[in-house]
C-alpha positions in Angstrom: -83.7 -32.9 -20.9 -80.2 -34.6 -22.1 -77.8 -33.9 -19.0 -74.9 -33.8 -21.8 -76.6 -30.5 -23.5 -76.7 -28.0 -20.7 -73.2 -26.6 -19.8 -71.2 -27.7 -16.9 -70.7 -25.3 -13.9 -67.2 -25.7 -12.5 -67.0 -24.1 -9.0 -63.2 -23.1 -8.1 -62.7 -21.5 -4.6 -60.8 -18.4 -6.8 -64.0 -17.8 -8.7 -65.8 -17.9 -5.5 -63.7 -15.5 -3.7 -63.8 -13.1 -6.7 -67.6 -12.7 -6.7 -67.8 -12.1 -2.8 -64.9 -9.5 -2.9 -66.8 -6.0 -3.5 -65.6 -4.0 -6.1 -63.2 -1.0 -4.9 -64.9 2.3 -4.2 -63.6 5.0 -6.4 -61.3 7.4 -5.3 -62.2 10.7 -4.7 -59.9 13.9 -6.2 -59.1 16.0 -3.8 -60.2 19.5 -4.0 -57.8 21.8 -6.8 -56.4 24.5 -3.4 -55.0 21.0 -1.6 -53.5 19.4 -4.8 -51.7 23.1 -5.8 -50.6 22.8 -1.9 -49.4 19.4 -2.4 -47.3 20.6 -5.8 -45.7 23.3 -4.2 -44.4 21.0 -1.1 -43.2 18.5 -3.5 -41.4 20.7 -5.6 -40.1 23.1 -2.6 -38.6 19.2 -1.4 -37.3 18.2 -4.5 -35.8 22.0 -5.0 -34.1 21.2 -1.7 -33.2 17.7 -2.5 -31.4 19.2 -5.2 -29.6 21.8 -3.3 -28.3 19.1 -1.0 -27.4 17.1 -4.3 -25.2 19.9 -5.3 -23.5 21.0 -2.1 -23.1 17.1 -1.7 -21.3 17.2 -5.3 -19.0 20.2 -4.5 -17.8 18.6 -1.1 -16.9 15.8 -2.8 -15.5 17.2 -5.5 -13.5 19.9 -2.9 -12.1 16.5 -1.6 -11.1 15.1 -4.8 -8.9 18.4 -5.4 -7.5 18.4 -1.6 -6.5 14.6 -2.0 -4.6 15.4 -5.2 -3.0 18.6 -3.9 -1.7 16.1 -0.6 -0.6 13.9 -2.4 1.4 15.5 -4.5 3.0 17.6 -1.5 3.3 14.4 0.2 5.3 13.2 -3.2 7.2 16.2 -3.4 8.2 16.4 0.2 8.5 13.1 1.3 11.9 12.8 1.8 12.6 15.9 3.6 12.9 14.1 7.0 15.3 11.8 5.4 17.4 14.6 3.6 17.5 16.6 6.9 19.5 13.6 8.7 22.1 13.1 6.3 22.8 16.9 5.9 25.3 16.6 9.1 26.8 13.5 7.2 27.3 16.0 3.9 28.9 18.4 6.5 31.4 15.9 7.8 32.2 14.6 4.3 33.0 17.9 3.5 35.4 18.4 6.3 37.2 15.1 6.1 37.8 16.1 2.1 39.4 19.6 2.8 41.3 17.6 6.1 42.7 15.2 3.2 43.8 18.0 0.7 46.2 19.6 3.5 49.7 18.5 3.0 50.4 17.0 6.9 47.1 15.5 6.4 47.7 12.1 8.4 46.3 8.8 6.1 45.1 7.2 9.6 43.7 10.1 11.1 41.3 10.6 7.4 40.7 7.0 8.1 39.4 7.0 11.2 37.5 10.1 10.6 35.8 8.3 7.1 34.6 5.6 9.3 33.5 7.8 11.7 31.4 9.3 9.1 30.0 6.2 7.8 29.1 5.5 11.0 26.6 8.5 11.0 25.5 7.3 7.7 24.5 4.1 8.4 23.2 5.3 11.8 21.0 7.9 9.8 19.7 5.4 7.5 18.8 3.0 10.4 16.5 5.7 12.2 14.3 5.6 9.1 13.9 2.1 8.8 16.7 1.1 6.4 18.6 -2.7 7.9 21.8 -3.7 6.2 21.8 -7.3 5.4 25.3 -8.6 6.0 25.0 -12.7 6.6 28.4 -13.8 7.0 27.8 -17.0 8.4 24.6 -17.6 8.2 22.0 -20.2 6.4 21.9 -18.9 3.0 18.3 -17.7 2.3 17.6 -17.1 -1.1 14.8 -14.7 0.0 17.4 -12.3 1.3 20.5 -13.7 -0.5 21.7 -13.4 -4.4 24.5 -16.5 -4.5 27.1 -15.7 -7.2 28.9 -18.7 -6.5 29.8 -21.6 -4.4 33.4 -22.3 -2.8 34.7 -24.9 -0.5 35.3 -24.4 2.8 36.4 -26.7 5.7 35.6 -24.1 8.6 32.2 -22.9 6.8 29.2 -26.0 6.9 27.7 -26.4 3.4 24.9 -23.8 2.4 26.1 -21.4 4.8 27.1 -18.0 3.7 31.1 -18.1 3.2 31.9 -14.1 2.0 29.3 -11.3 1.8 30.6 -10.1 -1.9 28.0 -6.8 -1.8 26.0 -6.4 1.7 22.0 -6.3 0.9 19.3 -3.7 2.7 16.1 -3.8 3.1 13.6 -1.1 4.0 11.2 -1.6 6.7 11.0 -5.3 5.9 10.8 -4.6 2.6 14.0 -6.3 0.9 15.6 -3.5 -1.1 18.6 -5.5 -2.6 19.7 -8.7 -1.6 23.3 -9.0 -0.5 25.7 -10.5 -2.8 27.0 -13.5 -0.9 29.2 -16.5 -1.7 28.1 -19.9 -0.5 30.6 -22.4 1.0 29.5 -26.1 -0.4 31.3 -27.8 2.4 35.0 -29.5 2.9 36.6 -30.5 -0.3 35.4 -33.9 -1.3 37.8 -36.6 -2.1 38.5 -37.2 -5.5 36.6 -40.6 -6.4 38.8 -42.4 -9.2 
């Protein structure tokens, strides 16, 4: 016999482990009383899966609508605290304006009673977190400061606020407006001919 004719048997480990693995028994049903029993517990489960689901959906959906409803009472009312504190400012306004229309009224007396009531104001404002920003003085900063224009200045060093034009607030650190300020440039310099 020519060894070329007969076919070649390739042995590969896979092949080999393929005819030694037994084939898989078969699976028996299970009787028709368990597989109704198993039906009913699935669908009882997914019945309450689903009740869960919706109770789930309507809490959430309860806490969309009580978010919204806060929120807009939080809007709304907001500024309540605030109002409440500068109600005794009103009050005093009110009294230094009908102190002013009286025919003795006194021009330093009204004075001294205006500032009194800024005072308040200002004190007021400061318990909820409003700071004036008055930098007379100081480095200018353009973070805090809005320079309208420079001026000479012997007493004032260069880039130093000279005059506070508008004073500047912020808000909890939270610059509001910047103050106004004019910024010396220094002693005049000589005229170079």
């Amino acid at each position: 016999m020519n060894p070329s004719s007969e076919p070649a048997s390739v042995s590969t480990p896979d092949a080999a482990a393929a005819a030694a693995t037994p084939a898989p028994a078969p699976v028996e049903a299970p009787p028709a009383a368990d597989s109704t029993a198993l039906i009913a517990a699935a669908k009882k489960e997914a019945a309450d899966n689903y009740d869960r689901f919706m109770r789930t959906a309507a809490d959430l959906e309860n806490l969309r609508k009580r978010t919204l409803r806060e929120k807009e009472e939080l809007r709304l009312f907001s500024a309540a605290r605030v109002l409440e504190d500068l109600l005794p400012v009103v009050d005093n306004l009110a009294l230094g304006l009908a102190a002013a229309k009286q025919s003795n009224a006194d021009l330093k007396t009204l004075t001294g009673g205006v500032d009194m009531v800024l005072t308040q104001l200002k004190s007021a404002l400061g318990n909820h977190g409003l700071k004036e920003i008055n930098p007379a003085g100081q480095p200018f900063d353009p973070h805090q400061h809005e320079a309208i224009s420079h001026a000479v200045s012997a007493e004032v060093p260069a880039e130093h606020v000279l005059t506070v034009v508008r004073t500047g607030y912020a808000l909890n650190g939270r610059l509001l407006r910047p103050a106004s300020v004019v910024v010396s440039s220094g002693p005049a310099q000589p005229a170079v001919i």
